[in-house]
mmCIF file of the N, C-alpha and C atoms, coordinates in Angstrom:
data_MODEL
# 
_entry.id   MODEL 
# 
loop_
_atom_site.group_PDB 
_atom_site.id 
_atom_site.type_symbol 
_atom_site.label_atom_id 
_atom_site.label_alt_id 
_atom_site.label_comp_id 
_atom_site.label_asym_id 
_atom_site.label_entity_id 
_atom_site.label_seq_id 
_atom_site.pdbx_PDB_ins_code 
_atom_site.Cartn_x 
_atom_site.Cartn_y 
_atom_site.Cartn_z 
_atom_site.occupancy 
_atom_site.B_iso_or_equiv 
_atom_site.pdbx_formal_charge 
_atom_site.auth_seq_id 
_atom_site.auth_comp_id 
_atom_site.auth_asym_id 
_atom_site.auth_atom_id 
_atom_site.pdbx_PDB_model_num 
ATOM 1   N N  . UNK A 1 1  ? -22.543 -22.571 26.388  1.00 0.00 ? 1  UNK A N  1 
ATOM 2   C CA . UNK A 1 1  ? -21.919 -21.262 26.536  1.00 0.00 ? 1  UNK A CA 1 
ATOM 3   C C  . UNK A 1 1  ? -20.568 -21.219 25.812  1.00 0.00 ? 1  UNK A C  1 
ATOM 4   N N  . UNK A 1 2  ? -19.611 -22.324 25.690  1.00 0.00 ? 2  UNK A N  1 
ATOM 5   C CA . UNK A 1 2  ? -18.742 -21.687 25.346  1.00 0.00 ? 2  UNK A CA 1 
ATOM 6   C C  . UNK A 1 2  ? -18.629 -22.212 23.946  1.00 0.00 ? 2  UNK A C  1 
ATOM 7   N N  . UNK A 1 3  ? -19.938 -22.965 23.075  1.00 0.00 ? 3  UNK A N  1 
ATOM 8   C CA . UNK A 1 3  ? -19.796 -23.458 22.047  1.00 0.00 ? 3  UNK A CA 1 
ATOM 9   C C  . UNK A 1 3  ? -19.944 -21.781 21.662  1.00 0.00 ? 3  UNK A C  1 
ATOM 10  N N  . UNK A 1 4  ? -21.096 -21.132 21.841  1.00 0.00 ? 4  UNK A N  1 
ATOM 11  C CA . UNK A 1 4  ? -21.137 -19.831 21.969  1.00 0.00 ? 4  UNK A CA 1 
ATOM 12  C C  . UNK A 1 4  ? -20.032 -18.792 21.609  1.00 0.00 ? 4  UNK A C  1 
ATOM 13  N N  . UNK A 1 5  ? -19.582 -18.964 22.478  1.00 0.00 ? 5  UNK A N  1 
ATOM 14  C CA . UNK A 1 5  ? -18.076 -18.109 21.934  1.00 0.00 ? 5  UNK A CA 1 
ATOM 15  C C  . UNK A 1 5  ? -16.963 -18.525 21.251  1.00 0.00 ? 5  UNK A C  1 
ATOM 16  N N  . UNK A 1 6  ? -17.021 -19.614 20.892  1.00 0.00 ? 6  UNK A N  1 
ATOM 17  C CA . UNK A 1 6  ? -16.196 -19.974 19.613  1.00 0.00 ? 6  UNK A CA 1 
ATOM 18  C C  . UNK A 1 6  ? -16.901 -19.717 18.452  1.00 0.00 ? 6  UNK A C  1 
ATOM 19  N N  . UNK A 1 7  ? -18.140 -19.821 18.177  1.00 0.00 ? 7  UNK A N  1 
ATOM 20  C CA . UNK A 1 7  ? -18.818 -19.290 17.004  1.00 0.00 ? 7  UNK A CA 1 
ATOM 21  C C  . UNK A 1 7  ? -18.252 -17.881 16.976  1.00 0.00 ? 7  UNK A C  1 
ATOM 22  N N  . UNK A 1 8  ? -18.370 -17.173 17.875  1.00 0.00 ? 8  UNK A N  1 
ATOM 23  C CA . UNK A 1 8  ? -18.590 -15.666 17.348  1.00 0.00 ? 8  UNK A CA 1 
ATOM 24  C C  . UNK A 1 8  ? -17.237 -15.552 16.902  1.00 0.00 ? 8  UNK A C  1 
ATOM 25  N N  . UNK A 1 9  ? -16.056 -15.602 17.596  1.00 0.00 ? 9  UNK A N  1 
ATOM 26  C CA . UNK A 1 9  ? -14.521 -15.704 17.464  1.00 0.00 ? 9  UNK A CA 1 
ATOM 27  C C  . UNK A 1 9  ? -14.240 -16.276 16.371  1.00 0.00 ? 9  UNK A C  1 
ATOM 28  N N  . UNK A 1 10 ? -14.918 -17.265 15.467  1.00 0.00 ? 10 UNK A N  1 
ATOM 29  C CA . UNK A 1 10 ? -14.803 -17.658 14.513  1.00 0.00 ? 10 UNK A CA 1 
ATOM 30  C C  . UNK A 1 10 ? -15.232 -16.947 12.863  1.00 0.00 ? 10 UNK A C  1 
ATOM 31  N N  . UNK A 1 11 ? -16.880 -15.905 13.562  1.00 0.00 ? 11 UNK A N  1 
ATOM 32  C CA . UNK A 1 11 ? -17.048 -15.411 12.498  1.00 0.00 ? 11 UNK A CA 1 
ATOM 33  C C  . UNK A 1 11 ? -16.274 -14.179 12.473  1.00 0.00 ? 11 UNK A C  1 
ATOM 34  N N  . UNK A 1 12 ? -15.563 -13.678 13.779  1.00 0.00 ? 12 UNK A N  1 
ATOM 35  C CA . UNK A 1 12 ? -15.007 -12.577 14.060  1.00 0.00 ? 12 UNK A CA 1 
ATOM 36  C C  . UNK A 1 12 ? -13.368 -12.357 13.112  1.00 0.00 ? 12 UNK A C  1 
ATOM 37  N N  . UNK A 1 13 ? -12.716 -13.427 13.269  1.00 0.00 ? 13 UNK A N  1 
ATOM 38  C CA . UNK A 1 13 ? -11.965 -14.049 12.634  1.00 0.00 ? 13 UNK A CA 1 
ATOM 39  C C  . UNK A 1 13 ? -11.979 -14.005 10.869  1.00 0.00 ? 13 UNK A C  1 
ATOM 40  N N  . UNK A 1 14 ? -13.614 -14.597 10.640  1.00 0.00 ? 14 UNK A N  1 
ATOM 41  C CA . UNK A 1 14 ? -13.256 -14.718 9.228   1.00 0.00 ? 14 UNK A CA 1 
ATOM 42  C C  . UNK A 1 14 ? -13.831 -13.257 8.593   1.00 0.00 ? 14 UNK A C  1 
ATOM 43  N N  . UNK A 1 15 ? -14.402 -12.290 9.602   1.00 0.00 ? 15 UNK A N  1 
ATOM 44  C CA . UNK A 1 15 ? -14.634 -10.772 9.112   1.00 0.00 ? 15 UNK A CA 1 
ATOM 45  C C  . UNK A 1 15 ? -13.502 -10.050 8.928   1.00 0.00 ? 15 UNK A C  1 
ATOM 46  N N  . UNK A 1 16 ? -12.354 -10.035 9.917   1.00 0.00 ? 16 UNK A N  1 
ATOM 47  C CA . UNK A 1 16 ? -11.415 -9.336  10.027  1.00 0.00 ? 16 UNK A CA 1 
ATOM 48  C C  . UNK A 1 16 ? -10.027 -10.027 8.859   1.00 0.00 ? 16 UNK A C  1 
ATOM 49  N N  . UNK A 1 17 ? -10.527 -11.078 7.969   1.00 0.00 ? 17 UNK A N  1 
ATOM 50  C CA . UNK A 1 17 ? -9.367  -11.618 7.334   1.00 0.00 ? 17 UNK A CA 1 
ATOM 51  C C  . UNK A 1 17 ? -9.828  -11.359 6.034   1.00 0.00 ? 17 UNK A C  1 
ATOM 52  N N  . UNK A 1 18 ? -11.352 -10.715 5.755   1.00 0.00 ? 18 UNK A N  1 
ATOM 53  C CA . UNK A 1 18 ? -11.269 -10.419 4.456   1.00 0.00 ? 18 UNK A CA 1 
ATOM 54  C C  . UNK A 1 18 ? -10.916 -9.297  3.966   1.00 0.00 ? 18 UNK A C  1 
ATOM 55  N N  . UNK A 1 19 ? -10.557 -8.748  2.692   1.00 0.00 ? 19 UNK A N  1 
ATOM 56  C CA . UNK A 1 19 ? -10.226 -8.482  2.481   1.00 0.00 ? 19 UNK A CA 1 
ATOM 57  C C  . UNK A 1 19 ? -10.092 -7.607  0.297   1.00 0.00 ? 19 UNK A C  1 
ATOM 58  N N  . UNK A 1 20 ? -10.920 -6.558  0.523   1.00 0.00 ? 20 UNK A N  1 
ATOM 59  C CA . UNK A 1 20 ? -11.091 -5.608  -0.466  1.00 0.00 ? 20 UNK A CA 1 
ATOM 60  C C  . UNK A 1 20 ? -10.136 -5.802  -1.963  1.00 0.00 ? 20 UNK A C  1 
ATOM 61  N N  . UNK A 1 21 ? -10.211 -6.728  -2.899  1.00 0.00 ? 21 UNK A N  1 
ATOM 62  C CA . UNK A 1 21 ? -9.504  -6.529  -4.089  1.00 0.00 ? 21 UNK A CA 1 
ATOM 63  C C  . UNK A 1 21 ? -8.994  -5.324  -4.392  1.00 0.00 ? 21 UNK A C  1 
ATOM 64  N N  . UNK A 1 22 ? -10.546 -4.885  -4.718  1.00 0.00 ? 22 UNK A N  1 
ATOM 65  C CA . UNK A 1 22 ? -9.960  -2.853  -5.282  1.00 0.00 ? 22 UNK A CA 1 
ATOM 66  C C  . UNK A 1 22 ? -9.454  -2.160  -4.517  1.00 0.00 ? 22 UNK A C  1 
ATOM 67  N N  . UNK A 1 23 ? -9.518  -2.488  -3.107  1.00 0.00 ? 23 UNK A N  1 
ATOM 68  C CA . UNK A 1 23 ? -8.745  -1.938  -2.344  1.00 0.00 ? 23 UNK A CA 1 
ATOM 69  C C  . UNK A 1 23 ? -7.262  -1.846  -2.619  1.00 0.00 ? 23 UNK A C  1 
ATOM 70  N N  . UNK A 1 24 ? -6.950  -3.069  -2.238  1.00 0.00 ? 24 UNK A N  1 
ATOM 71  C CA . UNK A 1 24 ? -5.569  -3.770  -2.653  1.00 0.00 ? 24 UNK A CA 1 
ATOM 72  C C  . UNK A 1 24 ? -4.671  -3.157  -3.728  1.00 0.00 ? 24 UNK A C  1 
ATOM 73  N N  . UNK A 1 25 ? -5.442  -3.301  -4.580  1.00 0.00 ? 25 UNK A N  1 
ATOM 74  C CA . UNK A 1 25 ? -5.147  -2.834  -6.023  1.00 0.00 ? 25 UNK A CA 1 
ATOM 75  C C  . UNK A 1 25 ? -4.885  -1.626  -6.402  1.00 0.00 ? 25 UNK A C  1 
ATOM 76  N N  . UNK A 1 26 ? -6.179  -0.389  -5.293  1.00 0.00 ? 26 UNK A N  1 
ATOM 77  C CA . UNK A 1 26 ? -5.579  0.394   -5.517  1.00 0.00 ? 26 UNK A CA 1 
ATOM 78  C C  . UNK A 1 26 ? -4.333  1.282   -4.520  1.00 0.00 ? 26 UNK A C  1 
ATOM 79  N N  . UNK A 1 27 ? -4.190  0.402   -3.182  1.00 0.00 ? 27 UNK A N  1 
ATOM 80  C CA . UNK A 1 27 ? -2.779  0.427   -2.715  1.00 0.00 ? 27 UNK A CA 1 
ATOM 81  C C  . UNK A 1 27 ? -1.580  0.334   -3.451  1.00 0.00 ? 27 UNK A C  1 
ATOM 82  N N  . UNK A 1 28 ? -1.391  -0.578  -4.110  1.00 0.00 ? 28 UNK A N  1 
ATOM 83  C CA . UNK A 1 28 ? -0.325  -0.979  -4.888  1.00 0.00 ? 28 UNK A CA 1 
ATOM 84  C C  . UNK A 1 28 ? -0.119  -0.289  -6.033  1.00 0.00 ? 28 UNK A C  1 
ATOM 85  N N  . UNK A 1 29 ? -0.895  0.450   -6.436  1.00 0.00 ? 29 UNK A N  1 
ATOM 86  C CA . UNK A 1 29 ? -1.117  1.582   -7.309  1.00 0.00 ? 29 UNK A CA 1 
ATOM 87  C C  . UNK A 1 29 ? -0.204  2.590   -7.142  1.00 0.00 ? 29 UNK A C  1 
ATOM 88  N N  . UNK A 1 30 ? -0.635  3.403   -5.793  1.00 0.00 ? 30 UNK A N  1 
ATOM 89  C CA . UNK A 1 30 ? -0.396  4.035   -4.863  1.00 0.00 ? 30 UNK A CA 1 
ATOM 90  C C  . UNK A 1 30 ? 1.164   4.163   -4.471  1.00 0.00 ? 30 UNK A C  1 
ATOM 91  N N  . UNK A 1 31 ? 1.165   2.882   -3.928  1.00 0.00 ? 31 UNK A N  1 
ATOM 92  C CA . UNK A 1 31 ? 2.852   2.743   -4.026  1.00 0.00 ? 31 UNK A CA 1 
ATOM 93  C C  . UNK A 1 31 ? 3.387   2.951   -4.693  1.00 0.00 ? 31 UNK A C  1 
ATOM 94  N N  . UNK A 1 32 ? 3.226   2.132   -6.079  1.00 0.00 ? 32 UNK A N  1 
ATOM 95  C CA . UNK A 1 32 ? 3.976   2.398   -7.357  1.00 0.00 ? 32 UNK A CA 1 
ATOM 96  C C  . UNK A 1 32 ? 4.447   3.775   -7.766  1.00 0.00 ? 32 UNK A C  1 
ATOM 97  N N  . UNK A 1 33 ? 3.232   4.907   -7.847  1.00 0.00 ? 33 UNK A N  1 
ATOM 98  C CA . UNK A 1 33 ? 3.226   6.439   -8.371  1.00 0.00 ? 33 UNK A CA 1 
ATOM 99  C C  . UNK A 1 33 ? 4.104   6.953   -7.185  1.00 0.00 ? 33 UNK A C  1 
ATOM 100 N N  . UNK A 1 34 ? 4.025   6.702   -5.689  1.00 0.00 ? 34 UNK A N  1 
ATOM 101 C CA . UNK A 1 34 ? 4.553   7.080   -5.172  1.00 0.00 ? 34 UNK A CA 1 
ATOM 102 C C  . UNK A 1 34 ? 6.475   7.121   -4.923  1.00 0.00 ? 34 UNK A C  1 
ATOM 103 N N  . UNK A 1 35 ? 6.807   6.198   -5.371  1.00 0.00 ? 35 UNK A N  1 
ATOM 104 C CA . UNK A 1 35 ? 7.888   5.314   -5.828  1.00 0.00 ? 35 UNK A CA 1 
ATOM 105 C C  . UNK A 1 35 ? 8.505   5.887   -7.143  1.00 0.00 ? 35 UNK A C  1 
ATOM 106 N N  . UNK A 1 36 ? 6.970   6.049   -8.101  1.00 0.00 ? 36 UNK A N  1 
ATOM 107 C CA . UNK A 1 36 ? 8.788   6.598   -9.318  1.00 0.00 ? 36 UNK A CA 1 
ATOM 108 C C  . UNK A 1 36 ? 8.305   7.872   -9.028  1.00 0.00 ? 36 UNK A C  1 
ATOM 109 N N  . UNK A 1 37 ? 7.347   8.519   -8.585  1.00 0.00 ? 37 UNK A N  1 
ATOM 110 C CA . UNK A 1 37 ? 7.764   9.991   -8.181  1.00 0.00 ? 37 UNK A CA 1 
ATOM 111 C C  . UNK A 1 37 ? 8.729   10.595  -7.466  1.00 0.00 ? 37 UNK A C  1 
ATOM 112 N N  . UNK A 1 38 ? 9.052   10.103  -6.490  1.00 0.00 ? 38 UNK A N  1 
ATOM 113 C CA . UNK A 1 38 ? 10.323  9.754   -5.341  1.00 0.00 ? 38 UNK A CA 1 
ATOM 114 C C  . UNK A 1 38 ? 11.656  9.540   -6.075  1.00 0.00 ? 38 UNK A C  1 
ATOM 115 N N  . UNK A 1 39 ? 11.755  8.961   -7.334  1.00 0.00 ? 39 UNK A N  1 
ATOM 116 C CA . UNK A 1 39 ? 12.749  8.459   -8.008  1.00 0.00 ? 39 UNK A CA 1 
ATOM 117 C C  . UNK A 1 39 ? 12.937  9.412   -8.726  1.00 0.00 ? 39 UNK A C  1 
ATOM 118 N N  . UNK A 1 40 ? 11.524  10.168  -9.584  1.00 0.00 ? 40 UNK A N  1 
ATOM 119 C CA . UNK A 1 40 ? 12.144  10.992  -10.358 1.00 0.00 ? 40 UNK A CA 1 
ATOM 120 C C  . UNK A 1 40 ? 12.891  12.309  -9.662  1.00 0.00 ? 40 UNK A C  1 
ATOM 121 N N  . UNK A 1 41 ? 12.679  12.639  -8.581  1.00 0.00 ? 41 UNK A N  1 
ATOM 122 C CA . UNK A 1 41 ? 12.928  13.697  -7.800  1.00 0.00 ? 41 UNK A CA 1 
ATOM 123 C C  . UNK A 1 41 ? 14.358  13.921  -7.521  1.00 0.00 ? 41 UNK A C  1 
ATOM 124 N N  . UNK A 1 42 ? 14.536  12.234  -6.404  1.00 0.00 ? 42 UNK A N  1 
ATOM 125 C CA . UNK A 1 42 ? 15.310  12.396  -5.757  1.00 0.00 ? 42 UNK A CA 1 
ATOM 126 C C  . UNK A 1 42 ? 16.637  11.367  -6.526  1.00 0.00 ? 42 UNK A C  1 
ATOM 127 N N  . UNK A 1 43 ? 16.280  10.295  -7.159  1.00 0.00 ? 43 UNK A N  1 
ATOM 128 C CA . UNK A 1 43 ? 17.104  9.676   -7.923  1.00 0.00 ? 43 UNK A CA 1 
ATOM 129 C C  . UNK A 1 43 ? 18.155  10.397  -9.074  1.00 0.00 ? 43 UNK A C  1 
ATOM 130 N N  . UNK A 1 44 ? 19.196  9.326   -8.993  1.00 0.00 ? 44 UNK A N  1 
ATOM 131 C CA . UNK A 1 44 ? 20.031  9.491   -10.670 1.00 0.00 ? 44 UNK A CA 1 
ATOM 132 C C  . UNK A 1 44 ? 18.911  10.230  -11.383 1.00 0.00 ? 44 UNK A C  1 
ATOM 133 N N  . UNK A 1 45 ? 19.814  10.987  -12.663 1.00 0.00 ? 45 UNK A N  1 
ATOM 134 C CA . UNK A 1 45 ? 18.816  11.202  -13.668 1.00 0.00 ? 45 UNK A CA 1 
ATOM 135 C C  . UNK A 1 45 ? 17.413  12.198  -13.831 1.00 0.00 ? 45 UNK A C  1 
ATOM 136 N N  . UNK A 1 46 ? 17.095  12.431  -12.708 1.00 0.00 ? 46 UNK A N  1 
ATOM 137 C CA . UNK A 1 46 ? 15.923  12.844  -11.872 1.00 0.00 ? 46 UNK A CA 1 
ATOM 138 C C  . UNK A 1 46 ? 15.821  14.772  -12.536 1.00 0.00 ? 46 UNK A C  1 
ATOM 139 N N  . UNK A 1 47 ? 15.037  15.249  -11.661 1.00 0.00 ? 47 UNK A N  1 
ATOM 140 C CA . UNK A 1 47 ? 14.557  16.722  -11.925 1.00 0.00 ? 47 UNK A CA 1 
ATOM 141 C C  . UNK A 1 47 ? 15.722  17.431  -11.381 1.00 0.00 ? 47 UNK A C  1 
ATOM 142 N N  . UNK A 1 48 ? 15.977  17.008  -9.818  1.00 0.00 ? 48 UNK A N  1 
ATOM 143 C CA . UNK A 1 48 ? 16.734  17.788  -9.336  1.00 0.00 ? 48 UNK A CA 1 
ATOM 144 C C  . UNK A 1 48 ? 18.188  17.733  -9.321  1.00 0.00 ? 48 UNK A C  1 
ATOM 145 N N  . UNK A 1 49 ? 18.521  16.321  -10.130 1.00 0.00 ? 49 UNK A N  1 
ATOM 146 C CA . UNK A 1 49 ? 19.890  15.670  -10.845 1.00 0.00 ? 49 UNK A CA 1 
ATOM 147 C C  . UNK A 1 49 ? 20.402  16.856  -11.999 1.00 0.00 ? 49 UNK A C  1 
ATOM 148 N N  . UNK A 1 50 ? 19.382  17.000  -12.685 1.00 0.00 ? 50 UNK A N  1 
ATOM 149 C CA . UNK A 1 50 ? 19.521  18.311  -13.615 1.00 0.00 ? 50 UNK A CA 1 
ATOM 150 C C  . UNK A 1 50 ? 19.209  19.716  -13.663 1.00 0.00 ? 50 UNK A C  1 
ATOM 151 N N  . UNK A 1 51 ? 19.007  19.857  -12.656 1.00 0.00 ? 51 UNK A N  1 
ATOM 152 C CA . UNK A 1 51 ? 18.433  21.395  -11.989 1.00 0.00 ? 51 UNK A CA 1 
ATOM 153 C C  . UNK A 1 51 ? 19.839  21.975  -11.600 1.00 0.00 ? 51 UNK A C  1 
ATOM 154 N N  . UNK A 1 52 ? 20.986  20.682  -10.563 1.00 0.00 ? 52 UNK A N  1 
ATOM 155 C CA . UNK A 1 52 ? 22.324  20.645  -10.329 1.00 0.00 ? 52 UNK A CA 1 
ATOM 156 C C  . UNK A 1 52 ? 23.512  20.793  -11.537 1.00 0.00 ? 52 UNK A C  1 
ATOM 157 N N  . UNK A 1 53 ? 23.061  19.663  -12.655 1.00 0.00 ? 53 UNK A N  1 
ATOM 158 C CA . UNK A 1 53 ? 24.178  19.895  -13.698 1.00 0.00 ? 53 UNK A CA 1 
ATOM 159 C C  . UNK A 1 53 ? 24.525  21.337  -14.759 1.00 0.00 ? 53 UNK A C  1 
ATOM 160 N N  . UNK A 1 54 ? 22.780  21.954  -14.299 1.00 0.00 ? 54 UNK A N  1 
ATOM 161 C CA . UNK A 1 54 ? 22.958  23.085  -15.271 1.00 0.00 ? 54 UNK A CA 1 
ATOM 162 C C  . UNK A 1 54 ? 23.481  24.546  -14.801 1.00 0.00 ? 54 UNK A C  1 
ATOM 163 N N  . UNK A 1 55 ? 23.592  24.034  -13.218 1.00 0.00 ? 55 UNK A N  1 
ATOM 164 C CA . UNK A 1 55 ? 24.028  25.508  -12.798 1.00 0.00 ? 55 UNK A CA 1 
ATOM 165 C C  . UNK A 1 55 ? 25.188  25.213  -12.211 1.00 0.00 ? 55 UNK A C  1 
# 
């Protein structure tokens, strides 16, 4: 019985630790666009940096 439940906990374990490349990949993607969009906006230099200097 309880060899039993270390098997399952074990395959349970190695289901929940894998883990999607393209997934990943396209997280970090994600971030990125999200990040210099954010930058171009709200940063130095940005859209709304010059929306300010011209008026």
């Amino acid at each position: 019985m309880k060899r039993n439940i270390f098997i399952v906990i074990f395959l349970m374990v190695g289901l929940l630790s894998c883990k999607s490349k393209k997934a990943t990949a396209f997280r970090e993607a994600i971030v990125q666009k999200d990040s210099s969009a954010f930058h171009i906006l709200v940063g130095k230099e940005g859209l709304e940096e010059e929306k300010l200097r011209r008026s």
